[in-house]
Structures are given as C-alpha cells and as structure tokens.
MMTF fields as JSON, N, C-alpha, C and O atoms, coordinates in Angstrom:
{
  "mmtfVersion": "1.0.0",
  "mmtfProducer": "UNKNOWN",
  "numBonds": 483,
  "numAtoms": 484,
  "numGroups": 121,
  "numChains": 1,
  "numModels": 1,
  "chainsPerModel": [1],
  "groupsPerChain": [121],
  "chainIdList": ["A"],
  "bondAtomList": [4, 2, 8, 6, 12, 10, 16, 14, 20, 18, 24, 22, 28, 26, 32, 30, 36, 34, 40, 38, 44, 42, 48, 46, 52, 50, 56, 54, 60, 58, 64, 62, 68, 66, 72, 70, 76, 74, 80, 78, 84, 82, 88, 86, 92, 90, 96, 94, 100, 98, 104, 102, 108, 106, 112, 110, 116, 114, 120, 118, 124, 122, 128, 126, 132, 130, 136, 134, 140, 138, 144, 142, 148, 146, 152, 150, 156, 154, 160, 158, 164, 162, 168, 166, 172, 170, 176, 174, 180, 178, 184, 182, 188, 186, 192, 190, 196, 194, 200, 198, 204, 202, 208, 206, 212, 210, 216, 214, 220, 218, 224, 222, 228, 226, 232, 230, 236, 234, 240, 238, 244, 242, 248, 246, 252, 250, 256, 254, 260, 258, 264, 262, 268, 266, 272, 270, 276, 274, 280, 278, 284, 282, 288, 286, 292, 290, 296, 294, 300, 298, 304, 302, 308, 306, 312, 310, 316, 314, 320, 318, 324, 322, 328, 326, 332, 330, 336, 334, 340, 338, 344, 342, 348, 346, 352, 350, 356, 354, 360, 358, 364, 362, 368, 366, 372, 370, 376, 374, 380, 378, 384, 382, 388, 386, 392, 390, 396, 394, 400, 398, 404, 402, 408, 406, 412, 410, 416, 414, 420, 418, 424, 422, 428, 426, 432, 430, 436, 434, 440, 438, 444, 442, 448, 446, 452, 450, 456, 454, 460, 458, 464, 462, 468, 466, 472, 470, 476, 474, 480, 478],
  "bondOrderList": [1, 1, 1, 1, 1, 1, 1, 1, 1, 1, 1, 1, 1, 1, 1, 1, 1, 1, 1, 1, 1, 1, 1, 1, 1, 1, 1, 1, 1, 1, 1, 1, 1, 1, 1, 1, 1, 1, 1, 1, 1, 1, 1, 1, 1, 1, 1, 1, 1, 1, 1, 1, 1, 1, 1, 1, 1, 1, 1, 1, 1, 1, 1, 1, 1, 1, 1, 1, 1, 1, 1, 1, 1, 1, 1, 1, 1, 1, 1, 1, 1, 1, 1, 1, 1, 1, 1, 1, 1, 1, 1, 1, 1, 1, 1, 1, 1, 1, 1, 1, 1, 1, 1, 1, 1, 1, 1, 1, 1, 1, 1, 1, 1, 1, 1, 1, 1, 1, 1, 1],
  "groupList": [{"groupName": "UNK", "atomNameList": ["N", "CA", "C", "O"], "elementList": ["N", "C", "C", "O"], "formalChargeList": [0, 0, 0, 0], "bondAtomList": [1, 0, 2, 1, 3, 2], "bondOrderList": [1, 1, 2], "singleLetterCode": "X", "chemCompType": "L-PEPTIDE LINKING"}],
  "groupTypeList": [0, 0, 0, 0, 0, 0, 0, 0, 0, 0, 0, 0, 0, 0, 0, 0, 0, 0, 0, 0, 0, 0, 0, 0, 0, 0, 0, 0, 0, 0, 0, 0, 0, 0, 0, 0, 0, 0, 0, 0, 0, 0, 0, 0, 0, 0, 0, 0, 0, 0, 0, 0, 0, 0, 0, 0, 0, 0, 0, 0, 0, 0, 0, 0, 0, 0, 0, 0, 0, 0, 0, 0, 0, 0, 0, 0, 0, 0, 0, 0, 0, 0, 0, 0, 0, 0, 0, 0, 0, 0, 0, 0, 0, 0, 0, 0, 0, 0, 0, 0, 0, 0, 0, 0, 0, 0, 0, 0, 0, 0, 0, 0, 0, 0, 0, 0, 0, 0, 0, 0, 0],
  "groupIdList": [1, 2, 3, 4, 5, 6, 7, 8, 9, 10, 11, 12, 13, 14, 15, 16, 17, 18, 19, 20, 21, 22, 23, 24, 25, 26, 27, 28, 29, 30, 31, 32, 33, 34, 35, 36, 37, 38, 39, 40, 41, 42, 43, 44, 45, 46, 47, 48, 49, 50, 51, 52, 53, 54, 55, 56, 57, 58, 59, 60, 61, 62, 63, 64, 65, 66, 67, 68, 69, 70, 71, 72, 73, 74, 75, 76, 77, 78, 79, 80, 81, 82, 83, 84, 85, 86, 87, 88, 89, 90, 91, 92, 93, 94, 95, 96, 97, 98, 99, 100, 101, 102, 103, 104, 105, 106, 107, 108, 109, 110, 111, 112, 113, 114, 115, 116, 117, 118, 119, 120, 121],
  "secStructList": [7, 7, 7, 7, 7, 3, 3, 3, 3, 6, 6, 3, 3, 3, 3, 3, 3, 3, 3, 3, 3, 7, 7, 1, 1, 1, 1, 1, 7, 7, 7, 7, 3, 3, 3, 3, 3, 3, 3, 7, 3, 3, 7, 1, 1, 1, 1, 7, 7, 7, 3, 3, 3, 3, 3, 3, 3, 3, 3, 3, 1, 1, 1, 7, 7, 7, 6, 6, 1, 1, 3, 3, 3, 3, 3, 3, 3, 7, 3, 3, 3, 3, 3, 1, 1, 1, 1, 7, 3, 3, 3, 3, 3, 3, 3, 3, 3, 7, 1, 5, 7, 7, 5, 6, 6, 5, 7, 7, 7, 7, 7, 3, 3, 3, 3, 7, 7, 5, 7, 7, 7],
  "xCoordList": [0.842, 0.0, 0.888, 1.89, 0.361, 0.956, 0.462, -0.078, 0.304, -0.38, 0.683, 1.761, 0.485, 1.534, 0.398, -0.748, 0.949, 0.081, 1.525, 2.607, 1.128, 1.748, 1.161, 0.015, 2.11, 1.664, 2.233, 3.45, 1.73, 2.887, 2.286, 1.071, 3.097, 2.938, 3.995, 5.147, 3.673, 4.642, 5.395, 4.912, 6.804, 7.973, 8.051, 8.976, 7.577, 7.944, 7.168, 5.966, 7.591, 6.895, 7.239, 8.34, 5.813, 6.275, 5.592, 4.38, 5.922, 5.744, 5.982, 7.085, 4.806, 4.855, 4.494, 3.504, 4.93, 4.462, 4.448, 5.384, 3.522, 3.324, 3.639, 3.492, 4.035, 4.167, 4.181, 4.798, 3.461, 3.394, 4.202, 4.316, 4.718, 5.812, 5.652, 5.913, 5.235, 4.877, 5.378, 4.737, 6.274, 6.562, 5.985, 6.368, 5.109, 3.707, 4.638, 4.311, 5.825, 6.589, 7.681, 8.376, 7.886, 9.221, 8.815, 7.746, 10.649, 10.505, 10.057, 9.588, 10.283, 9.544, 8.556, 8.99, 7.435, 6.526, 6.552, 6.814, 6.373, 6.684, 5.163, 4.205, 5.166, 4.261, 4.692, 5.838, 3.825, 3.555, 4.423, 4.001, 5.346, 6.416, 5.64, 4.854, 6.031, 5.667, 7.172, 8.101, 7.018, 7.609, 7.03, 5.987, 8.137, 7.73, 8.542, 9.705, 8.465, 9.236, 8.936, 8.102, 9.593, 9.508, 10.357, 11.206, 10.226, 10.706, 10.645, 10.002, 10.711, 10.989, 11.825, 12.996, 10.961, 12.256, 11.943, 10.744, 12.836, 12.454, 12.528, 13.488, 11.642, 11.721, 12.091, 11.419, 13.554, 14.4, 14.173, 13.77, 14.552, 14.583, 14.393, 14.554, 13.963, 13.926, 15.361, 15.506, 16.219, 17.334, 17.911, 18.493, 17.822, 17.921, 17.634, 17.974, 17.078, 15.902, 16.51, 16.298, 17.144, 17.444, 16.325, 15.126, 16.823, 16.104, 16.448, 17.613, 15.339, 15.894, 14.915, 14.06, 15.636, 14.938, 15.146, 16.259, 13.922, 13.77, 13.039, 12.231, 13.992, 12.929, 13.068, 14.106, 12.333, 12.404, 11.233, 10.329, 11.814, 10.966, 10.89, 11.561, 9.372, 8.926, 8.122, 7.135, 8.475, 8.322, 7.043, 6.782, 6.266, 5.157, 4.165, 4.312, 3.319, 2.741, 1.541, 0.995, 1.219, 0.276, 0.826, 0.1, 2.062, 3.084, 4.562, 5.676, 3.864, 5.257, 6.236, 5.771, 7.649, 8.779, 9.387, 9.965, 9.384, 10.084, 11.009, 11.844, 10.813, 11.287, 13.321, 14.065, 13.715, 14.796, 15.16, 16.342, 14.166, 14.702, 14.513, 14.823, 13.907, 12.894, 14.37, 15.533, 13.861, 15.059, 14.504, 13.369, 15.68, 15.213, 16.249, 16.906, 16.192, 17.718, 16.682, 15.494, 17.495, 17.37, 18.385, 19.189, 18.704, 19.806, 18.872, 17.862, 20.275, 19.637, 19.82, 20.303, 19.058, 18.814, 19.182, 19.755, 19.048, 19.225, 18.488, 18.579, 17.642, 17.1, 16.916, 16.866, 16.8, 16.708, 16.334, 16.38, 15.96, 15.663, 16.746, 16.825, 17.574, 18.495, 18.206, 18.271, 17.846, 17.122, 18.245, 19.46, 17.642, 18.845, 18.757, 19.712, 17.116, 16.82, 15.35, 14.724, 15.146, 12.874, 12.053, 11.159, 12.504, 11.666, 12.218, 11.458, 13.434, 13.908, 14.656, 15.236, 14.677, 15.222, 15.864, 15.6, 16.852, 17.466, 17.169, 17.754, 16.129, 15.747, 16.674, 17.068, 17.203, 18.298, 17.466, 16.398, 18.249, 17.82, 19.245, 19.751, 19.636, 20.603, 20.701, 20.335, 21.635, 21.019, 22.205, 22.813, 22.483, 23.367, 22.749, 22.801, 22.245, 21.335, 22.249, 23.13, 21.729, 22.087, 21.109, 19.908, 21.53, 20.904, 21.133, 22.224, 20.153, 20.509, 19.474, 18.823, 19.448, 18.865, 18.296, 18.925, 17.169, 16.864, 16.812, 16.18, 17.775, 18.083, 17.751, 17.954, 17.0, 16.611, 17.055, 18.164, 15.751, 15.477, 16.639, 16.36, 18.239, 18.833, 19.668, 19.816, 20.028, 20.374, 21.402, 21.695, 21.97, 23.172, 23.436, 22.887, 24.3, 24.818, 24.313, 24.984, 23.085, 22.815, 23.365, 22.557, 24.737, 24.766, 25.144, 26.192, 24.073, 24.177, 24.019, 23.473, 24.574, 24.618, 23.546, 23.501, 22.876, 21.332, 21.645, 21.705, 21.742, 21.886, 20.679, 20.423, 19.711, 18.959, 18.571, 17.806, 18.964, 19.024, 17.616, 17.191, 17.033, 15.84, 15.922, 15.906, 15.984, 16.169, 14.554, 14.617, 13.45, 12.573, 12.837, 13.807, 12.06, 12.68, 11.107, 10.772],
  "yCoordList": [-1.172, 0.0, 1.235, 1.374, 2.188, 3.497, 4.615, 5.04, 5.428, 6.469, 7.584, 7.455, 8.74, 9.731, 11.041, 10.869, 11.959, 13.326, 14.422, 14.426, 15.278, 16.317, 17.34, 17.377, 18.919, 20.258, 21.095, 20.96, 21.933, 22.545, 24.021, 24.19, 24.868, 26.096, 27.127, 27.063, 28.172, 29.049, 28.246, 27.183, 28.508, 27.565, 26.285, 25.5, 26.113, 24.877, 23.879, 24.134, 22.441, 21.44, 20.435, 19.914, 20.174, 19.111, 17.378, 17.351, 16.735, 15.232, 14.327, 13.827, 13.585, 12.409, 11.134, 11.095, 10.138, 8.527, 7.874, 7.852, 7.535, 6.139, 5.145, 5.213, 4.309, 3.062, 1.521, 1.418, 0.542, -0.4, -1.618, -1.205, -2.694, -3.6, -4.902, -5.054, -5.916, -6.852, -8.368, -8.546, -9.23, -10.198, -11.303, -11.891, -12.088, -12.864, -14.101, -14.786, -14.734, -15.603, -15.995, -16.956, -15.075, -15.291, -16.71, -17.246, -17.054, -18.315, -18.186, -19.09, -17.012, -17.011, -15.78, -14.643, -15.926, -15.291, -13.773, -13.637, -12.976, -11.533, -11.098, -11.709, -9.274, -8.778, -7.464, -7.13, -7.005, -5.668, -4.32, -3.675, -4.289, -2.92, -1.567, -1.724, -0.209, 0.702, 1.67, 1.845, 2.296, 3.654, 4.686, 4.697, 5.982, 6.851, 7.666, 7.67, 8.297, 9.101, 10.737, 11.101, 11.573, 12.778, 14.056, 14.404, 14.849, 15.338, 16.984, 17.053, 17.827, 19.416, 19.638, 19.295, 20.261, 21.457, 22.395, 22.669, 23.21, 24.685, 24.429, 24.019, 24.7, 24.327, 26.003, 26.903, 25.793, 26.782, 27.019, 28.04, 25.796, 25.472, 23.703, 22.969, 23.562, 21.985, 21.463, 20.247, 22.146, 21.342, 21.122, 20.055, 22.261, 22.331, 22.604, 23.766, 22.026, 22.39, 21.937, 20.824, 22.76, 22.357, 21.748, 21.788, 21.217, 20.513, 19.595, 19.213, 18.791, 17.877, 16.935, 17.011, 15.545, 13.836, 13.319, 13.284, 12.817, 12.212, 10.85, 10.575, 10.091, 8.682, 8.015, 8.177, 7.304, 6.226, 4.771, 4.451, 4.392, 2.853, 2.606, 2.389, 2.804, 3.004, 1.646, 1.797, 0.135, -1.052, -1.537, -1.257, -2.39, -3.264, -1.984, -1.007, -1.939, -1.176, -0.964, 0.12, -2.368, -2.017, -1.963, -1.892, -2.01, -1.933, -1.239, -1.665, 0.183, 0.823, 0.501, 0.34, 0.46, 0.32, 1.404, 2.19, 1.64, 2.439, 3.455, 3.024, 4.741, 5.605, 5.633, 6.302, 4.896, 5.087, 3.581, 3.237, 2.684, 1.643, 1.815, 0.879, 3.204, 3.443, 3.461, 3.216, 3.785, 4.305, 5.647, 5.76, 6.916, 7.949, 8.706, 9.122, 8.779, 9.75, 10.86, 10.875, 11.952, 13.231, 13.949, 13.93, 14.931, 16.144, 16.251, 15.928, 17.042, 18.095, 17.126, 16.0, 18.294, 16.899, 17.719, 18.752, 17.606, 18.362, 17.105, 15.877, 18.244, 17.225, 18.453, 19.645, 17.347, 17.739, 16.865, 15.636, 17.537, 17.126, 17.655, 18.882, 16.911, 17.167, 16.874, 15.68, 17.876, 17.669, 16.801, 17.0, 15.995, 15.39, 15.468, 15.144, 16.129, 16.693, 16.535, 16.311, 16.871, 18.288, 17.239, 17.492, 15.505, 14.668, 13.848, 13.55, 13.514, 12.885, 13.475, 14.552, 12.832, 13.727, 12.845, 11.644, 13.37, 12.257, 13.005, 13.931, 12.279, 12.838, 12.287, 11.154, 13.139, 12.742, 13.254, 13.859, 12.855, 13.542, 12.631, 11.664, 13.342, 12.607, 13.744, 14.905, 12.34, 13.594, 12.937, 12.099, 13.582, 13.119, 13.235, 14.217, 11.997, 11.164, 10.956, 10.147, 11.851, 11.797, 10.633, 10.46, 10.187, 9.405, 7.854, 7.284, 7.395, 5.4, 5.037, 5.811, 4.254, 2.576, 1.485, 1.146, 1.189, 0.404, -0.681, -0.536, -2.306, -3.134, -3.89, -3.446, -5.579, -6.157, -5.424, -5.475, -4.493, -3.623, -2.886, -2.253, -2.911, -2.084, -1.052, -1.251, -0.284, 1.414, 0.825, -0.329, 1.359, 1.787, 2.653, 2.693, 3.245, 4.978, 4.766, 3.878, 5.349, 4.757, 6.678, 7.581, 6.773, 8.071, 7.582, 6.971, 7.926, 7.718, 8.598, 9.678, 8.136, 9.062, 8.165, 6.952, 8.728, 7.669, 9.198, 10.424, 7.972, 8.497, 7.968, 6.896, 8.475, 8.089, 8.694, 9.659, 8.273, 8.601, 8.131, 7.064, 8.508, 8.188, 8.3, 9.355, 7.356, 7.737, 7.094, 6.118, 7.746, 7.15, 6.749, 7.322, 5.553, 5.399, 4.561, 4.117],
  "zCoordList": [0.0, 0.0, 0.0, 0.701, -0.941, -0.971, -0.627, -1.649, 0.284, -0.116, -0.387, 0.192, -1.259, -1.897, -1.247, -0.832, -1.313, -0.958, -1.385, -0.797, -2.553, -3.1, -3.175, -3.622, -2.557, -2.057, -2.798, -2.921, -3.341, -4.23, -3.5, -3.397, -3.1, -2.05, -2.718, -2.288, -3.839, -4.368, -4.892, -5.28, -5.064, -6.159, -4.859, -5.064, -4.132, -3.571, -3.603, -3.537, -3.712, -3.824, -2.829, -2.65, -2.012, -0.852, -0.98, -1.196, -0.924, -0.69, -0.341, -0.56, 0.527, 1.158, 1.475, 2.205, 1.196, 1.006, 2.634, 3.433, 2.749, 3.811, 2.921, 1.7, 3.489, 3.041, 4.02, 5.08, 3.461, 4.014, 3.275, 2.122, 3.333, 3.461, 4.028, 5.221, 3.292, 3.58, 2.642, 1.606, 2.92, 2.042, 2.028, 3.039, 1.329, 0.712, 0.749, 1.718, -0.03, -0.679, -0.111, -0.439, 0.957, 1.594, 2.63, 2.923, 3.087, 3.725, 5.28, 5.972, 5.613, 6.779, 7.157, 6.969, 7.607, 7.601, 8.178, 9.373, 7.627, 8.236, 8.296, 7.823, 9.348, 9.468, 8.585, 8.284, 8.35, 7.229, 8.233, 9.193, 7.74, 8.345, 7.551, 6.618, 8.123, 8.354, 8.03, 8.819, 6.367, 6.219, 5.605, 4.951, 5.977, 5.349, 4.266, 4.67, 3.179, 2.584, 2.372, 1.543, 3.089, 2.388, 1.981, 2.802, 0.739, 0.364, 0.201, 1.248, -0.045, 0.16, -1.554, -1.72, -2.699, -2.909, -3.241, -3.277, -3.596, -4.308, -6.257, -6.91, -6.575, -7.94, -8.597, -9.099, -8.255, -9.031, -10.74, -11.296, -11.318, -13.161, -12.816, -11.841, -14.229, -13.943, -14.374, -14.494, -14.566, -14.553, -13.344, -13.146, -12.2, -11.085, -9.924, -9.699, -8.868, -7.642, -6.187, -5.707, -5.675, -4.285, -3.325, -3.6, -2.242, -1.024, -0.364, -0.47, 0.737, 1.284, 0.642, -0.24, 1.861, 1.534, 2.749, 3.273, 3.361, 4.764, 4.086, 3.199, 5.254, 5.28, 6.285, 6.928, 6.624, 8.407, 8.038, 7.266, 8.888, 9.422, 10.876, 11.884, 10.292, 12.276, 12.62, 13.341, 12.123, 12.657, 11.808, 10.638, 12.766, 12.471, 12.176, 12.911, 11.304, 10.745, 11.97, 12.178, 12.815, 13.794, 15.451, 16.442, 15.427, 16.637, 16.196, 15.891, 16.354, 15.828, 17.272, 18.401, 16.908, 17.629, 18.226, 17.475, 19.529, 20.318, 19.463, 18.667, 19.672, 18.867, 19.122, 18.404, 20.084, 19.522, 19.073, 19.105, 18.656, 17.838, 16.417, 15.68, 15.784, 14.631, 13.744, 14.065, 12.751, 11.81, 11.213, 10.752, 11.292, 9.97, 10.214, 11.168, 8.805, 8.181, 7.831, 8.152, 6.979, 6.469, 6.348, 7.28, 4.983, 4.933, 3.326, 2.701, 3.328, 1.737, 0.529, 0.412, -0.587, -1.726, -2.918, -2.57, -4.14, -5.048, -6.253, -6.268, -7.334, -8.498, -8.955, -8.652, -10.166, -11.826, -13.056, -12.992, -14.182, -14.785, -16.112, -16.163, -17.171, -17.947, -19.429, -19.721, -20.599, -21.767, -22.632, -22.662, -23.179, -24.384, -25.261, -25.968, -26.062, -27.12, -26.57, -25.534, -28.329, -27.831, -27.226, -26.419, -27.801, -26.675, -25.453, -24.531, -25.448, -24.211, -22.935, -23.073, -21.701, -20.764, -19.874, -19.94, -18.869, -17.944, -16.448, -15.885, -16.104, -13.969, -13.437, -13.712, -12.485, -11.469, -10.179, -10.268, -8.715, -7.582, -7.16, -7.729, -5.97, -5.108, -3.67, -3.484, -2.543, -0.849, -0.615, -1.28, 0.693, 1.429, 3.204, 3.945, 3.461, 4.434, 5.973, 6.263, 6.619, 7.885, 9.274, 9.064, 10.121, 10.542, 11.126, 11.094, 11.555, 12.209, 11.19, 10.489, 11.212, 9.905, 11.255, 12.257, 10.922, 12.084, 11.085, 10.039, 11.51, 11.479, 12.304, 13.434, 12.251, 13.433, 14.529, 15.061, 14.926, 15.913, 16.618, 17.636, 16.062, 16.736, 15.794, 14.588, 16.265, 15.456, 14.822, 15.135, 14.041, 13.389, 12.185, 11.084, 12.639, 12.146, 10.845, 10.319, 9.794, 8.438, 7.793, 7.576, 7.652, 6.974, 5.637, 5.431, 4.529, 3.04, 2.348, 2.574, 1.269, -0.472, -0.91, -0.707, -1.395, -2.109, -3.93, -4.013, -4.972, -6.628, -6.987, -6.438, -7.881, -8.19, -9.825, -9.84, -10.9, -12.09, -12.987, -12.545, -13.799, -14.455, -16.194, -16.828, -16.581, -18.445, -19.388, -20.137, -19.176, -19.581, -20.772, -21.269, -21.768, -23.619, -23.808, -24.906]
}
C-alpha cells in the first residue's frame, strides 16, 4: 500500500508517502512494516531544484517500535531534470542522508549518499 500526498505552495513542492511492506513468498513469515518518505524542494529550473529527503521505518505497521529503535535519516537533496533533445530527458535527484537505519530492531549509524538517475525510452 501506498499512499503519496503532493503540495505545491509558491515555487515549492512538498511530498509524502506512507508506506506499508509486507513479504507474501518469503521463507519465513513476516508482518507488514511501516515507512515513510519525504521530500521538500524549491523548484528553481527543472534542470535544477534544491532541497531535502527524509525517510524512516517506524516497525510493524500495527506496533510501531520504540522511537529510539525506529530508523530515519534526512539532509539536503538536489534534483533535476536534464534535456537530451525536444523529446527525451534524464531525472536525477541525489542527498546526502544523515541518521541510524533500524536493522533487526537495533540502530546503526545509516549516513548515506542515495543516486537516483531516471532515463525514460
């Protein structure tokens, strides 16, 4: 399950996903985990738009986990969109992710570079 909700307030654009997480096939039976994603930018040009990127996992979707077992990063982000001619384009976004990663329920330091490139065809 997804839900998305997008705000666009003057040049800024805000959005945010719940998300639920659940594996059907796997060998051992899990319960449906609980994240979120959200994002901030200033839509400068579409080649270039500062901001941030937050995300966390806050456990069993119906037993969230003690907030300092949760996981969530956040820092600044930067995207764009890069023309390659009058019909194709290449979306980028990339952050640099401050934060713990919740891993069978215990912290660890999750500070990441997350690249995320897009070449529709």
């Amino acid at each position: 399950m997804d839900q998305h909700l997008t705000r666009v307030i003057g040049q800024t654009e805000w959005i945010a996903n719940f998300l639920l997480k659940n594996s059907y096939q796997a060998s051992e039976s899990s319960k449906a985990s609980a994240y979120y994603q959200l994002q901030g930018r200033y839509r400068l040009s579409k080649k270039f738009s500062p901001g941030f990127q937050a995300f966390g996992d806050l456990g069993t979707w119906n037993n969230w986990a003690p907030v300092r077992e949760q996981g969530h990063r956040i820092g600044p982000a930067i995207f764009g969109k890069l023309p390659i001619d009058d019909k194709q384009h290449i979306k980028y976004n990339a952050a640099f992710l401050f934060g713990k990663t919740r891993i069978d329920d215990t912290g660890h330091v999750g500070n990441t570079f997350r690249l995320q490139v897009e070449y529709p065809f």
